[in-house]
N, C-alpha and C positions, 0 to 999 in steps of 0.2 A: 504494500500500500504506500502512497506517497503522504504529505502532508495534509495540513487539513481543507485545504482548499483541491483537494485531487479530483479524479473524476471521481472514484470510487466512493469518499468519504458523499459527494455530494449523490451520489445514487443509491446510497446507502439512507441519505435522508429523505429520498424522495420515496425508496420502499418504505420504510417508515412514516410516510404519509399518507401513501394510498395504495508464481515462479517454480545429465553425470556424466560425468566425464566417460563415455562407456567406453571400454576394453582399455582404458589408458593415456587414451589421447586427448589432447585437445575436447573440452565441454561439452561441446556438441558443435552439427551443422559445417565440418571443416574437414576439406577433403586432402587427399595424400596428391601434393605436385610432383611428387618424383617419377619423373621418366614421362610425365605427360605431352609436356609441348604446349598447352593451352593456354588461354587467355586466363585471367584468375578474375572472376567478378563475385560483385558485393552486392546482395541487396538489401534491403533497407525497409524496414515497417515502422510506423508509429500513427500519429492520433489522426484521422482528418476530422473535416466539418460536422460528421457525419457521429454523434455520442448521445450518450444519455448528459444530464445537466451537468455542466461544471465540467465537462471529459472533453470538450472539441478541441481539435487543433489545427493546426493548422499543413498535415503532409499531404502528399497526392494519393497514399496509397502505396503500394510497392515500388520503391524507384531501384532502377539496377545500373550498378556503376562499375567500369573495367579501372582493376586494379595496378599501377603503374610498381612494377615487381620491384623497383631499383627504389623508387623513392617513397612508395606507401599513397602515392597520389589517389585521390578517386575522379574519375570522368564520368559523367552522366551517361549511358547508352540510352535508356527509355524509362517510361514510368507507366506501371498499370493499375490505372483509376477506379478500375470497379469491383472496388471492396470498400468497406466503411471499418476503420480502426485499426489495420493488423496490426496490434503492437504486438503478438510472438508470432515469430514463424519458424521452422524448421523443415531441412530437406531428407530427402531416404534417403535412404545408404548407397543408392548407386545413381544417385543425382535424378531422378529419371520423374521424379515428382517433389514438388513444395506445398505443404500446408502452413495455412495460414489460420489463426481464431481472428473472428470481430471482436471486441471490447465493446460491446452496446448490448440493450438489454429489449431490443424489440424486434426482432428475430419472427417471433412469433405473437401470437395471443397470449404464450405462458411468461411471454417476457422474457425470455433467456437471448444469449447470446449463439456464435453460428461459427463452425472450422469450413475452410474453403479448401477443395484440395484441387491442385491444380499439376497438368502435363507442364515439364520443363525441356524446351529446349537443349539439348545437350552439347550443339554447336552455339549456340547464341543467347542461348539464360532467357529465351523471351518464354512467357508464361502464357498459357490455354488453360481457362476455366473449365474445370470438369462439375463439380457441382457443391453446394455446400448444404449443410447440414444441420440440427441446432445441437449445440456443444453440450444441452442436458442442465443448463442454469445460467443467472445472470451473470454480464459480467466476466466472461475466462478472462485468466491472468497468463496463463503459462498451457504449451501439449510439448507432447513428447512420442517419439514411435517408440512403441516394444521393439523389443530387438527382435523377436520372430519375425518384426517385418508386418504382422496381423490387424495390429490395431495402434489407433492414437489415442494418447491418453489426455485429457484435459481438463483441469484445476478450473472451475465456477468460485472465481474468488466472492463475487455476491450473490452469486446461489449456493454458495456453501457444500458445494459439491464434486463428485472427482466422474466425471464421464470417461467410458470406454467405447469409441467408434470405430466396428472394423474397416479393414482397407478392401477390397475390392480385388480383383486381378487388374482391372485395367487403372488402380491406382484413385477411385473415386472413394467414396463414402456412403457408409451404409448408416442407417437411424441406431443410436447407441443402445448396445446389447447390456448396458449395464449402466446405475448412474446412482453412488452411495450418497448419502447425505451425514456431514460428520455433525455431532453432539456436541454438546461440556458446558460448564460451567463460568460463567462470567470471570473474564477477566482484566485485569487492571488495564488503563490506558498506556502507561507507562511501567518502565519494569522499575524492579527496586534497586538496579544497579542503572538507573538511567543515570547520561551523561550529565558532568555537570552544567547547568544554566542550560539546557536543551529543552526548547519549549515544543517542538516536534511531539505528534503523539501518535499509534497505530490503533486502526478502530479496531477493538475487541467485544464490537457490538453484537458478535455474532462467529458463526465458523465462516473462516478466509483461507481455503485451501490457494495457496498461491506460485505453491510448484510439485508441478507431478514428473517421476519420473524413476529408472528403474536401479536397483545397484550394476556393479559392473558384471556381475554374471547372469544377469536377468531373470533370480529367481523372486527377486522380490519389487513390487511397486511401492515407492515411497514419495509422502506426500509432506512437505511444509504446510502446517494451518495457521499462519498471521493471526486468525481472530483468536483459536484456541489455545494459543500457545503448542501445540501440541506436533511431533513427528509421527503422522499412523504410516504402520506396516501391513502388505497385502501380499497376496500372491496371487496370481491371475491363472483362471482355467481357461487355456487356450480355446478348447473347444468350445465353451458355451460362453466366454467373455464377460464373465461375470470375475468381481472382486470379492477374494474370500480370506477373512482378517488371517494375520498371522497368530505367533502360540501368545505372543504380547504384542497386540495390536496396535498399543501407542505408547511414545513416551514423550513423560510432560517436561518441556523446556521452562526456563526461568519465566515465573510470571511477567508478563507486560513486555515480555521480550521481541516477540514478532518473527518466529524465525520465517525465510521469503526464501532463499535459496542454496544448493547445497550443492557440493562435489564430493566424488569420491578419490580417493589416492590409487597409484595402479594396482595395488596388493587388493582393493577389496574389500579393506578390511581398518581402513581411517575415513571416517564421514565428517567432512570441512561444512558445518553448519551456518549461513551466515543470518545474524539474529535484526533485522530492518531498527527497532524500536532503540534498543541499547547498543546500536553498533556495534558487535561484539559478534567473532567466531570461536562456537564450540565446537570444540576437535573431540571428535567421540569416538570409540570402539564401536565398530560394527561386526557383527558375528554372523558371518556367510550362513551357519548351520540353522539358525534360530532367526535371524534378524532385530537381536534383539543389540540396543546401543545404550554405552556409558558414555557421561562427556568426562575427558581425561582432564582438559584445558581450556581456560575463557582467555582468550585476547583480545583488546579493545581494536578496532581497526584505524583510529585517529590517536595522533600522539599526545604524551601527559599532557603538553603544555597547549593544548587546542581545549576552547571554551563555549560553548554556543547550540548552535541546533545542526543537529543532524543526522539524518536518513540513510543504513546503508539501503545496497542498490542491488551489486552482482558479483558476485565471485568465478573465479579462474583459478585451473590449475594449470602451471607451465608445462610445453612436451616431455619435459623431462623429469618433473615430478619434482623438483628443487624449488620449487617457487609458487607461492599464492598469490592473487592479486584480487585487491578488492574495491569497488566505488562507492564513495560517499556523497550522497547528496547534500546540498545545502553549502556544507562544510564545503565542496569540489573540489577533492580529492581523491587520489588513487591511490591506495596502500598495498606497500610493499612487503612481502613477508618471505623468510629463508625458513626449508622445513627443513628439521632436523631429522634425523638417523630412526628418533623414535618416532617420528610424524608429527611434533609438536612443533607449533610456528614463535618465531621471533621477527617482530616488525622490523624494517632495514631500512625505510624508506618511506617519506609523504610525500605522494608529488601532484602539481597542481594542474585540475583537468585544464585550464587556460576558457573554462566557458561554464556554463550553469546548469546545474542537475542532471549529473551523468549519470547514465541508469544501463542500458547493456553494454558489457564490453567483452571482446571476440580478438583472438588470434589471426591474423591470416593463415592462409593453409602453409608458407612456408615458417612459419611464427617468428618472423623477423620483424613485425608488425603487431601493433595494439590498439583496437580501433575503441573509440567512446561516444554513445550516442546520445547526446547533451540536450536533453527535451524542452530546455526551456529558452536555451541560445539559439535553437533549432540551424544544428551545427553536429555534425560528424569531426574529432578531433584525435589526428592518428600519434602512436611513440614510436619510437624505433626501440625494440626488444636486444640488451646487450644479455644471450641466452645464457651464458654460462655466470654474470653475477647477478642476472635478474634484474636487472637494475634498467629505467626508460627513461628515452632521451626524444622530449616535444618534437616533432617534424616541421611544425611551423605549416602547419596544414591545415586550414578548416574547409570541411566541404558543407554546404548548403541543402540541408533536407528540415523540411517542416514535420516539427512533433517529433524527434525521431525516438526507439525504443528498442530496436532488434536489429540482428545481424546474420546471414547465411552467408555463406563463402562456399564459390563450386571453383573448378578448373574445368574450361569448354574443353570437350575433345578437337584435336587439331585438325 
């Protein structure tokens, strides 16, 4: 969730009235250059005209930009207009399709929100609408593909819900075979280790599933719930597409904390939680056999001597497993973290996005690059990745996209 003037907080008022890195690599959405030959392009979602109160923005919709290999550059190729809101998108695993959710909540009569999946070009990134769907509640924040490849999974941050919609053979979307609604207990606006003088608060009006997505051997679905403070664990029947809790189906994060988004380490077996409300990542044990997580370690993601308000955003882990990276809104900044031996992180570095309220940030596919989608500068702002101290150096780059909030990176076949 963002601050209090977000969309969410304001369609949250308005119901009231009447967010893994899988098999190791790179987060998501970021394909292997090597040996390809292709063009490297970027697309780009975030808010347009088109939202429920207080959520408009100001993007076209998916814009796709050819990546300039040497210096991190973005170039405009084209822009496809007809979608309302994608702030998440993600591509399959062999480029060959992009889904995208709306952020809006009038989809239908039930008021939910809608995933688009669409045919991708493979020489040229241009996009074919195949059909779109309703996501199963209002409001999606975050989908993700199973790694079968079967189904997309997608977080109803204000329907309070986690929908499962299968994939299709030819890549379209079916009506969802599955759509939980999470429970709990009211919790605090703020957590009790909020930062100091931080007047930012995450609405905990309600359940805010705000990232779904799977561990790295895909036995289990795991979901962030912003409203309930809470990590639930599932495991998915392939065949009927239904969600079926694990043996400890949730575990409760620090009240008022907000956890929004997570990554996994390559082992499997360290879950990098990042918490929106208290700025803070808990580094937890995750247990392949059970799914069940301890947190080991709390690190603030802003340094001692920062005072004020602030949002985290998105977390990364580097190709090589040595480095976290995290965004901070408000505050804009990007936190630098070296992991250690036993998975446990030490901040190295704050560095300054150069523009206002960064929220997703993406490797390029050779990760010599760190792109930041600044939604309120409405500005793309790239580093150069020094991989071996982890450490990033501004490019002096801004590229020009309205509302932006997401990132997918392909390599066109040559």
């Amino acid at each position: 969730m963002a601050d209090q003037i977000s969309r969410r907080y304001f369609s949250m008022g308005m119901t009231a009235l009447g967010a893994a890195a899988v098999g190791g690599l790179f987060r998501s959405n970021i394909a292997s250059a090597a040996g390809n030959g292709g063009r490297t392009l970027c697309f780009v979602g975030g808010y347009t005209k088109h939202g429920p109160p207080g959520g408009e923005g100001h993007g076209a919709g998916i814009s796709v930009f050819e990546m300039n290999p040497d210096t991190g550059l973005l170039n405009l190729v084209t822009n496809f207009t007809d979608i309302a809101s994608p702030s998440f998108i993600t591509l399959s695993k062999d480029y060959r399709f992009l889904y995208a959710l709306s952020e809006i909540d009038d989809f239908n009569k039930e008021g939910h929100g809608c995933v688009t999946a669409f045919a991708v070009d493979k020489r040229t990134g241009a996009l074919a609408k195949l059909n779109s769907v309703s996501s199963g509640g209002a409001i999606p924040a975050h989908l993700s593909i199973h790694p079968s490849g079967k189904y997309v999974l997608v977080a109803n941050y204000v329907g309070g819900s986690v929908g499962v919609l299968p994939i299709r053979p030819d890549g379209s979307l079916g009506p969802a075979t599955d759509v939980v609604h999470n429970t709990g207990p009211r919790q605090p606006d703020r957590a009790v280790d909020n930062p100091p003088g931080n007047f930012a608060i995450s609405d905990h009006s309600g359940a805010h599933p705000h990232m779904v997505d799977t561990d790295p051997s895909g036995s289990y679905v795991i979901v962030d719930d912003a409203g309930l403070d809470r990590v639930y664990v599932w495991t998915l029947d392939l065949k009927a597409g239904k969600l079926v809790p694990a043996k400890i189906p949730y575990f409760d994060m620090t009240p008022g904390s907000a956890p929004r988004h997570f990554v996994f380490d390559h082992s499997g077996r360290i879950m990098y939680n990042l918490c929106e409300q208290n700025s803070k990542v808990d580094v937890c044990r995750f247990d392949p056999a059970t799914g069940a997580l301890s947190v080991v370690q709390t690190v603030s993601t802003v340094s001692p001597h920062f005072k004020g308000s602030t949002l985290a955003a998105e977390i990364l882990l580097s190709g090589d497993g040595k480095h976290v990276y995290v965004s901070n809104r408000l505050g804009d900044s990007l936190a630098v973290f070296d992991v250690g031996l036993d998975g446990t992180l030490s901040l190295k570095d704050e560095v300054w996005m150069h523009a206002d309220y960064g929220r997703a940030m993406m490797f390029d596919p050779s990760g010599d690059f760190l792109f930041c989608a600044n939604q309120r500068s409405d500005a793309v702002t790239s580093f150069r990745v020094n991989r071996e101290q982890g450490t990033l150096t501004f490019t002096d780059h801004f590229t020009a996209v309205g509302s932006p909030t997401t990132f997918a990176f392909m390599v066109t076949d040559s």
